[in-house]
PyMOL commands that place a pseudoatom at each C-alpha (Angstrom):
pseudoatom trace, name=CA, resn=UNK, resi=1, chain=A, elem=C, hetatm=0, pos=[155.950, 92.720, 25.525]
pseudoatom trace, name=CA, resn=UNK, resi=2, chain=A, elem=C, hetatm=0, pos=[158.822, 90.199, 26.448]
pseudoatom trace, name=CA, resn=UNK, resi=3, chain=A, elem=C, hetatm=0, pos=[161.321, 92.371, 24.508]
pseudoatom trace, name=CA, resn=UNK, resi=4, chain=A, elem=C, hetatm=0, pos=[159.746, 94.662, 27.146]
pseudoatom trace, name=CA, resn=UNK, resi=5, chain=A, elem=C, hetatm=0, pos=[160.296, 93.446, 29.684]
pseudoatom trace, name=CA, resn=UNK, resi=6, chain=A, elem=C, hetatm=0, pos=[163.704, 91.525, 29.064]
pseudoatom trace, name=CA, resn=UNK, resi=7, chain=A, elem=C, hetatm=0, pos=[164.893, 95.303, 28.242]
pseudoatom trace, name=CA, resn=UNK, resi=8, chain=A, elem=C, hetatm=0, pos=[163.553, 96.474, 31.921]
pseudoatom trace, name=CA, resn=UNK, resi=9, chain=A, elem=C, hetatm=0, pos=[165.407, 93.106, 33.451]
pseudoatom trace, name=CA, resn=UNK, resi=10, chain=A, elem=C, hetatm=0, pos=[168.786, 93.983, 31.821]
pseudoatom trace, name=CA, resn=UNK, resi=11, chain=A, elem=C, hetatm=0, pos=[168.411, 97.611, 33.054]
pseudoatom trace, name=CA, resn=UNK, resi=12, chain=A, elem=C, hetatm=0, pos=[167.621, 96.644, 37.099]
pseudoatom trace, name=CA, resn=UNK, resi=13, chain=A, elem=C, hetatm=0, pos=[170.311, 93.678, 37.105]
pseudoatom trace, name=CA, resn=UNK, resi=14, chain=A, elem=C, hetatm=0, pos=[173.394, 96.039, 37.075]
pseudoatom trace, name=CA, resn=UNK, resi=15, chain=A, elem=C, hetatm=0, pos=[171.764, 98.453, 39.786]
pseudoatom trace, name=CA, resn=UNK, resi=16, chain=A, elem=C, hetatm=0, pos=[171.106, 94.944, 41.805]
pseudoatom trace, name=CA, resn=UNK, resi=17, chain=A, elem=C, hetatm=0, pos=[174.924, 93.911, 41.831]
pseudoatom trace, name=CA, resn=UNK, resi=18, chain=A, elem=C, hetatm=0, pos=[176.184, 96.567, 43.271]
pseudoatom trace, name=CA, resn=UNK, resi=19, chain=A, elem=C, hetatm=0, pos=[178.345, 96.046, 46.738]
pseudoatom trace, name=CA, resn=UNK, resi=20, chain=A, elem=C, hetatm=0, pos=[175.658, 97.476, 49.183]
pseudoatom trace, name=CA, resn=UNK, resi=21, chain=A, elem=C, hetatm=0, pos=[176.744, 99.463, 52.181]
pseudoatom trace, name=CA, resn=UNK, resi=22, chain=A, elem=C, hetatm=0, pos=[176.816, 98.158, 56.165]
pseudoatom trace, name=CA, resn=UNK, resi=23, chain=A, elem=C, hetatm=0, pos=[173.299, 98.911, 57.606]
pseudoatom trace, name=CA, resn=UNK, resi=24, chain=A, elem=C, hetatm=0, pos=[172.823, 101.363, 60.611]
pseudoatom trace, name=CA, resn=UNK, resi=25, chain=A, elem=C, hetatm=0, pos=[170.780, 99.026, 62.336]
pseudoatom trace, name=CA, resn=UNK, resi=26, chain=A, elem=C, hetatm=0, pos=[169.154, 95.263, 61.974]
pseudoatom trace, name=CA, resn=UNK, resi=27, chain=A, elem=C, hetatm=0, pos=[165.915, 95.879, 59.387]
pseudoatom trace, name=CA, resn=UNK, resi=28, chain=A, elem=C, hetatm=0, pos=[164.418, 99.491, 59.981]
pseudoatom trace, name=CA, resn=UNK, resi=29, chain=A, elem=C, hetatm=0, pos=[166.921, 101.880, 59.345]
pseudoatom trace, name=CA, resn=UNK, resi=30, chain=A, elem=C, hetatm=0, pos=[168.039, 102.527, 55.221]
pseudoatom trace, name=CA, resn=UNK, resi=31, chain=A, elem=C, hetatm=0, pos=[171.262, 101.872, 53.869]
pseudoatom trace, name=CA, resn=UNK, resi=32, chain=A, elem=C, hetatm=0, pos=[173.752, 104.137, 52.143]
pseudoatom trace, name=CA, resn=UNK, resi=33, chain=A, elem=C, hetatm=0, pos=[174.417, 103.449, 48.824]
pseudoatom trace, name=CA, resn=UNK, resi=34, chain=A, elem=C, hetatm=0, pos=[177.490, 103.247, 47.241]
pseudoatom trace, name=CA, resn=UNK, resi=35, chain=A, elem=C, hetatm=0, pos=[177.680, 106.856, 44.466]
pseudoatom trace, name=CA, resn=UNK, resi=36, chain=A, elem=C, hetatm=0, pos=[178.730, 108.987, 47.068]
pseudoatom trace, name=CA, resn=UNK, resi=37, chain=A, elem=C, hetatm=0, pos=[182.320, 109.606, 48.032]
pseudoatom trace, name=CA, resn=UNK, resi=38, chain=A, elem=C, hetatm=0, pos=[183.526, 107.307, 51.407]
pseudoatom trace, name=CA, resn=UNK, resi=39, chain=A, elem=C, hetatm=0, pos=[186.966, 109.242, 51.944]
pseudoatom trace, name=CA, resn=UNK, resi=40, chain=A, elem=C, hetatm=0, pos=[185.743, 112.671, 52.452]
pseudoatom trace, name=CA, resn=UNK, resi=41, chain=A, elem=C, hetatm=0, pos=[188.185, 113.522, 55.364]
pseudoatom trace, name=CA, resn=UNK, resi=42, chain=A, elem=C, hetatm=0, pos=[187.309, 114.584, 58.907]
pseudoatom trace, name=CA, resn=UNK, resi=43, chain=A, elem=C, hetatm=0, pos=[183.839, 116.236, 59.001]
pseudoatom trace, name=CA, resn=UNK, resi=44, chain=A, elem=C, hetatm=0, pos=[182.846, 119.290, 61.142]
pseudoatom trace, name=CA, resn=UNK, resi=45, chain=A, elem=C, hetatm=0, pos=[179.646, 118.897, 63.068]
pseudoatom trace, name=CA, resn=UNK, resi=46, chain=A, elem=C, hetatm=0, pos=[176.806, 121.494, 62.106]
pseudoatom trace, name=CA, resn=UNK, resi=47, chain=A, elem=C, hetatm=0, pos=[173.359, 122.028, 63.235]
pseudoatom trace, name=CA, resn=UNK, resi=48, chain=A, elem=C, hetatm=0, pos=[171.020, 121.441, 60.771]
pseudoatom trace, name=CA, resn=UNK, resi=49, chain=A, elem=C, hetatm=0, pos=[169.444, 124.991, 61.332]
pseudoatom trace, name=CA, resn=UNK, resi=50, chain=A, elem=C, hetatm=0, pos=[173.019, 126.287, 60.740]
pseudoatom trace, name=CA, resn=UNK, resi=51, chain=A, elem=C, hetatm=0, pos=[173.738, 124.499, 57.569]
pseudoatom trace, name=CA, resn=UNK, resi=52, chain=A, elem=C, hetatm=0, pos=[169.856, 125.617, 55.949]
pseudoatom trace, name=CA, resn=UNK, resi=53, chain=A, elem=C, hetatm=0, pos=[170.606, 129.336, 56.982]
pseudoatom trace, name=CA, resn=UNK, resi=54, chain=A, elem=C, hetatm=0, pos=[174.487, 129.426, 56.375]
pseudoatom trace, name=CA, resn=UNK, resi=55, chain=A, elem=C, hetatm=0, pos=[174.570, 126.826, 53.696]
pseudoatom trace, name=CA, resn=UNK, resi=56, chain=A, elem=C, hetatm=0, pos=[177.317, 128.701, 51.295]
pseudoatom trace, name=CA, resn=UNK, resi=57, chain=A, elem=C, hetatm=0, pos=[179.868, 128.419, 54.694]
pseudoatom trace, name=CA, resn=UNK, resi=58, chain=A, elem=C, hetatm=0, pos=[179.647, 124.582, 54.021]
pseudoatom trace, name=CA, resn=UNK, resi=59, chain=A, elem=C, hetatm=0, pos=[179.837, 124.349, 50.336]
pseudoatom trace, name=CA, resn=UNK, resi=60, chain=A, elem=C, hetatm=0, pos=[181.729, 121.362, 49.258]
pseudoatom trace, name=CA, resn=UNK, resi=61, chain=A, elem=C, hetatm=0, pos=[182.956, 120.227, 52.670]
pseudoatom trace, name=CA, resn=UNK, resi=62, chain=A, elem=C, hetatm=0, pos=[182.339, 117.281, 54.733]
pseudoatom trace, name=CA, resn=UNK, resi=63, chain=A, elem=C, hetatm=0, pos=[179.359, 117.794, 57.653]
pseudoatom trace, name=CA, resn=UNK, resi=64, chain=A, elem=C, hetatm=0, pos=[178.279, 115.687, 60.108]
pseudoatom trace, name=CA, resn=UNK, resi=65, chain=A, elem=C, hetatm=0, pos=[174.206, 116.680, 60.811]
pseudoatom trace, name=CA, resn=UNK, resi=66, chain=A, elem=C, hetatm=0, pos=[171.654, 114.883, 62.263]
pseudoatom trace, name=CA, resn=UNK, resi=67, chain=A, elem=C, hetatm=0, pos=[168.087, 115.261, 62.195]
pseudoatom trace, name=CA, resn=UNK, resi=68, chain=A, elem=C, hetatm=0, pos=[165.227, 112.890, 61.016]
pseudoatom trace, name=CA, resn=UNK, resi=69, chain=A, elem=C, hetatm=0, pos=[165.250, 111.381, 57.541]
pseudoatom trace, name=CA, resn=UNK, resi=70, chain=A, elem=C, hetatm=0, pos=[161.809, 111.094, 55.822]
pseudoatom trace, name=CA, resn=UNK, resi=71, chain=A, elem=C, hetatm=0, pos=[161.880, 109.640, 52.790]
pseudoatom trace, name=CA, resn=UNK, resi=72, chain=A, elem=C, hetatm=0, pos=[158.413, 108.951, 50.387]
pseudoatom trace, name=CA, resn=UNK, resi=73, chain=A, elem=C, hetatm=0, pos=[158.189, 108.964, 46.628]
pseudoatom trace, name=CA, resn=UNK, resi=74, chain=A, elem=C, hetatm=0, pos=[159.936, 112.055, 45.267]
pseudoatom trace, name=CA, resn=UNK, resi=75, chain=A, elem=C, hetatm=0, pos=[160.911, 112.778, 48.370]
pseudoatom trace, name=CA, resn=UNK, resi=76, chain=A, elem=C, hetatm=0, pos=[164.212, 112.258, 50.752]
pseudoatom trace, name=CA, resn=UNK, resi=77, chain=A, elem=C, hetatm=0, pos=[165.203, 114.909, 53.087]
pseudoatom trace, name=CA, resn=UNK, resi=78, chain=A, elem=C, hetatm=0, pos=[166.596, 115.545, 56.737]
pseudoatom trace, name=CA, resn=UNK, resi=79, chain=A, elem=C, hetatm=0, pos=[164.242, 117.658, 59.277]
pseudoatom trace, name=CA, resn=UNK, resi=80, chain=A, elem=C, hetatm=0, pos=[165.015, 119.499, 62.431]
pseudoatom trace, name=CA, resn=UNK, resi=81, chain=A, elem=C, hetatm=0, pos=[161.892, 117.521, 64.002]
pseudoatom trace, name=CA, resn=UNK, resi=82, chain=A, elem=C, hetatm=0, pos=[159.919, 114.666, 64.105]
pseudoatom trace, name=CA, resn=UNK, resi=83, chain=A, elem=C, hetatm=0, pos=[156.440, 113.883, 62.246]
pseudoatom trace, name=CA, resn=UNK, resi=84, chain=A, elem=C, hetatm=0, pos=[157.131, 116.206, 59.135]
pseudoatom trace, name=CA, resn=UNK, resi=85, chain=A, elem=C, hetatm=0, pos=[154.442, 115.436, 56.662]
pseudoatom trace, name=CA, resn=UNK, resi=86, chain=A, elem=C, hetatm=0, pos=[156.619, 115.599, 53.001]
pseudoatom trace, name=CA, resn=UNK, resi=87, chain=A, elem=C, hetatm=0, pos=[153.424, 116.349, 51.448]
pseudoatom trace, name=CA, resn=UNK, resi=88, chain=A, elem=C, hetatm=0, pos=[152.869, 119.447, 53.126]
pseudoatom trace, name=CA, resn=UNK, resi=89, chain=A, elem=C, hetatm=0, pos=[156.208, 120.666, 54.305]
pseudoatom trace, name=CA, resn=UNK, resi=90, chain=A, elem=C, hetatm=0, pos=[158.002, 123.486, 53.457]
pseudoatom trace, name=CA, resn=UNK, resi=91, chain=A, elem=C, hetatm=0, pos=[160.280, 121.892, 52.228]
pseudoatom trace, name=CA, resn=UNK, resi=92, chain=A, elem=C, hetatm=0, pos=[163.112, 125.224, 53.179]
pseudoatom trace, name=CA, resn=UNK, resi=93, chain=A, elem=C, hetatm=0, pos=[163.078, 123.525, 56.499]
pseudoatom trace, name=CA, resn=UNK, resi=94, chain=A, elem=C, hetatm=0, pos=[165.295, 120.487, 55.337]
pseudoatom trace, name=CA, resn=UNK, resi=95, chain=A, elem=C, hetatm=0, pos=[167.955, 119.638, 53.164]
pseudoatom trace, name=CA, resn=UNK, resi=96, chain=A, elem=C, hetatm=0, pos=[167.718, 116.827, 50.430]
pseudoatom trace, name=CA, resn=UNK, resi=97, chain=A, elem=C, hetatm=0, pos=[169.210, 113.828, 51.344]
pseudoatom trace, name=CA, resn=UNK, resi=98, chain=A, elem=C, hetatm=0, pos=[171.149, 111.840, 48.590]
pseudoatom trace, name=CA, resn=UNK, resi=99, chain=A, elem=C, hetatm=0, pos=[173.200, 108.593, 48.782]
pseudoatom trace, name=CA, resn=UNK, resi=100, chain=A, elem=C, hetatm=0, pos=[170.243, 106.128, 51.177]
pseudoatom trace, name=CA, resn=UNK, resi=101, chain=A, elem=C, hetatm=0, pos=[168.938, 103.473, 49.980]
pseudoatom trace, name=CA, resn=UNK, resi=102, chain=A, elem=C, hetatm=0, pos=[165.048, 104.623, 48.731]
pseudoatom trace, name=CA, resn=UNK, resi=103, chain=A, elem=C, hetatm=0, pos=[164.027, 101.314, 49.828]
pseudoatom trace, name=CA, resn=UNK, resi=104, chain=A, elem=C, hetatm=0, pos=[162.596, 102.743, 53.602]
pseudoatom trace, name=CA, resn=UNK, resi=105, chain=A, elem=C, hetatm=0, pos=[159.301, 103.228, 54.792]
pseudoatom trace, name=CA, resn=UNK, resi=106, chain=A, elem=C, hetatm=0, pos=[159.001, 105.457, 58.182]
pseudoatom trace, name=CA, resn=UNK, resi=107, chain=A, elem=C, hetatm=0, pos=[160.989, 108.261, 59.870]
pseudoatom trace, name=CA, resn=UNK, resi=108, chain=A, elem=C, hetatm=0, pos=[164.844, 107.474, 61.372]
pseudoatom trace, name=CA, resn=UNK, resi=109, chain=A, elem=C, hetatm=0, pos=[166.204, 110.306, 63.782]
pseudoatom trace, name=CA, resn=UNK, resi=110, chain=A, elem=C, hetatm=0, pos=[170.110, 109.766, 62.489]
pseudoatom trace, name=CA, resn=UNK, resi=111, chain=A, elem=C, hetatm=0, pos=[173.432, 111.346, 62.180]
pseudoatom trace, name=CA, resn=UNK, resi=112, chain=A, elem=C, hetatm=0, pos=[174.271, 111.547, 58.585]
pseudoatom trace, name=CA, resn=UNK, resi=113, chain=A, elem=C, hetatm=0, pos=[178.126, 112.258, 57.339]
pseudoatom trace, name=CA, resn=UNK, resi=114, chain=A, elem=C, hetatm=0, pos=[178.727, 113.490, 53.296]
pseudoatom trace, name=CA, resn=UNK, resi=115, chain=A, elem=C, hetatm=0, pos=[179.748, 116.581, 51.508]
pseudoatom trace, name=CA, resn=UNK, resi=116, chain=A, elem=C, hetatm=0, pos=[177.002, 119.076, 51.850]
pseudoatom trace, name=CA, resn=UNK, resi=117, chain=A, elem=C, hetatm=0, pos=[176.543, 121.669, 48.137]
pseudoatom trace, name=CA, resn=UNK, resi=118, chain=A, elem=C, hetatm=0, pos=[173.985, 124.255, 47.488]
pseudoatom trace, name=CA, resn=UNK, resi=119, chain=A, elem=C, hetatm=0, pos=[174.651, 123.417, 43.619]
pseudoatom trace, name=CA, resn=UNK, resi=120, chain=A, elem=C, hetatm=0, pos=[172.146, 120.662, 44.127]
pseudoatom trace, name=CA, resn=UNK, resi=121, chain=A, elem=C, hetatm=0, pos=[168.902, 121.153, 45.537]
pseudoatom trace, name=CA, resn=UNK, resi=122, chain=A, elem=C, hetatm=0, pos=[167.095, 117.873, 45.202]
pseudoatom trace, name=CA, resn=UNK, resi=123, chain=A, elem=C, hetatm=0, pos=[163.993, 116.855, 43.689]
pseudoatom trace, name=CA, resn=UNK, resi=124, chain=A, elem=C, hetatm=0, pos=[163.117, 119.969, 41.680]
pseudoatom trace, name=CA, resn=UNK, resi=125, chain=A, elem=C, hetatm=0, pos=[165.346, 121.672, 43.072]
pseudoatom trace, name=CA, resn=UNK, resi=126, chain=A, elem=C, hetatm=0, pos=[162.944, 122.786, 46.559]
pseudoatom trace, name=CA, resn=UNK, resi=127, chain=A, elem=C, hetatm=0, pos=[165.497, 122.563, 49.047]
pseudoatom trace, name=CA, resn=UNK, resi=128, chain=A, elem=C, hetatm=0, pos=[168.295, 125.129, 50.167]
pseudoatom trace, name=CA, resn=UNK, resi=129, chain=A, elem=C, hetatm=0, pos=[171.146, 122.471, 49.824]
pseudoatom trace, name=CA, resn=UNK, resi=130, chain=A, elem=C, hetatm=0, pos=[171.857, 118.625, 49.678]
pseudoatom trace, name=CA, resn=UNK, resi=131, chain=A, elem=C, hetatm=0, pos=[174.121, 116.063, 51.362]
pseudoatom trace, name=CA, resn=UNK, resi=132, chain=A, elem=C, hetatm=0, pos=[175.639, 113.687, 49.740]
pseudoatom trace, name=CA, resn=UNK, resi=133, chain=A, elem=C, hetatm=0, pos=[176.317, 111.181, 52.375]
pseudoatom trace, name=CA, resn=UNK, resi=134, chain=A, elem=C, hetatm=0, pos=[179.087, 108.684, 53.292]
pseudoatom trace, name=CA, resn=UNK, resi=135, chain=A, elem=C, hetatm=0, pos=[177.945, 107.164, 56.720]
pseudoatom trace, name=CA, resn=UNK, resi=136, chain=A, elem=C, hetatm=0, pos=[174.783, 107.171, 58.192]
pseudoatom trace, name=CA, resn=UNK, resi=137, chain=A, elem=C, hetatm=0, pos=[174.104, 106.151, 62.119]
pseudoatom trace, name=CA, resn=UNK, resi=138, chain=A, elem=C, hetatm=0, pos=[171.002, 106.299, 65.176]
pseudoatom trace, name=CA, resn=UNK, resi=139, chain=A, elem=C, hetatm=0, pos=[171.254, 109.320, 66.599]
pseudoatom trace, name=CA, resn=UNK, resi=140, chain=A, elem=C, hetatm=0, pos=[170.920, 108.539, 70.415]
for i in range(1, 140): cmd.bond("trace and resi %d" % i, "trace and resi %d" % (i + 1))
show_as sticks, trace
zoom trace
């Protein structure tokens, strides 16, 4: 049991030590993590209806999107609107969001910048694309 658990401890410590990213806001809003690529160059701004129908014009290339982030267990995406249940959605209607911190609870209406790729499509693989991102900010 302590071998356990000293195993577990070693295995967390490295993920703890790692620089963490400026918040968005004070408390509520998540923080980007540090995997994804910062120096993506200038982004183009895209609906995020365009980028789920249109997805293979963006491949690879750095988008700026906004919609609202819900993220639960298994579960991190970007919806067109408000109050999407993740348990019931479908889930075509977002795109997986990787690169925020998974420690948020709630719904953030945000601008997201990353390098959006249909190659990835999230937690097994439900969505139409995902965004990797670099900066994350309130929408207003």
């Amino acid at each position: 049991m302590k071998a356990a658990l000293l195993s577990a401890l070693f295995l967390l410590l490295p993920a703890c030590s790692c620089p963490s990213s400026t918040a968005v806001s004070e408390s509520a809003v998540p923080t980007v993590n540090s995997f994804c690529e910062r120096h993506i160059g200038v982004p183009q701004s895209v609906d995020l209806g365009e980028l789920i129908s249109n997805g293979h014009r963006y491949e690879g290339r750095a988008v700026t999107v906004s919609g609202y982030y819900r993220p639960v267990f298994e579960h991190s995406a970007l919806y067109q609107h408000a109050g999407v249940d993740p348990y019931t959605a479908d889930f075509s209607q977002g795109i997986w969001v990787d690169g925020i911190s998974p420690f948020f609870d709630g719904e953030a209406h945000v601008l997201l910048t990353g390098i959006y790729t249909q190659k990835s499509q999230g937690h097994l693989a439900q969505w139409p694309g995902s965004l990797c991102v670099a900066q994350m900010r309130l929408a207003s």
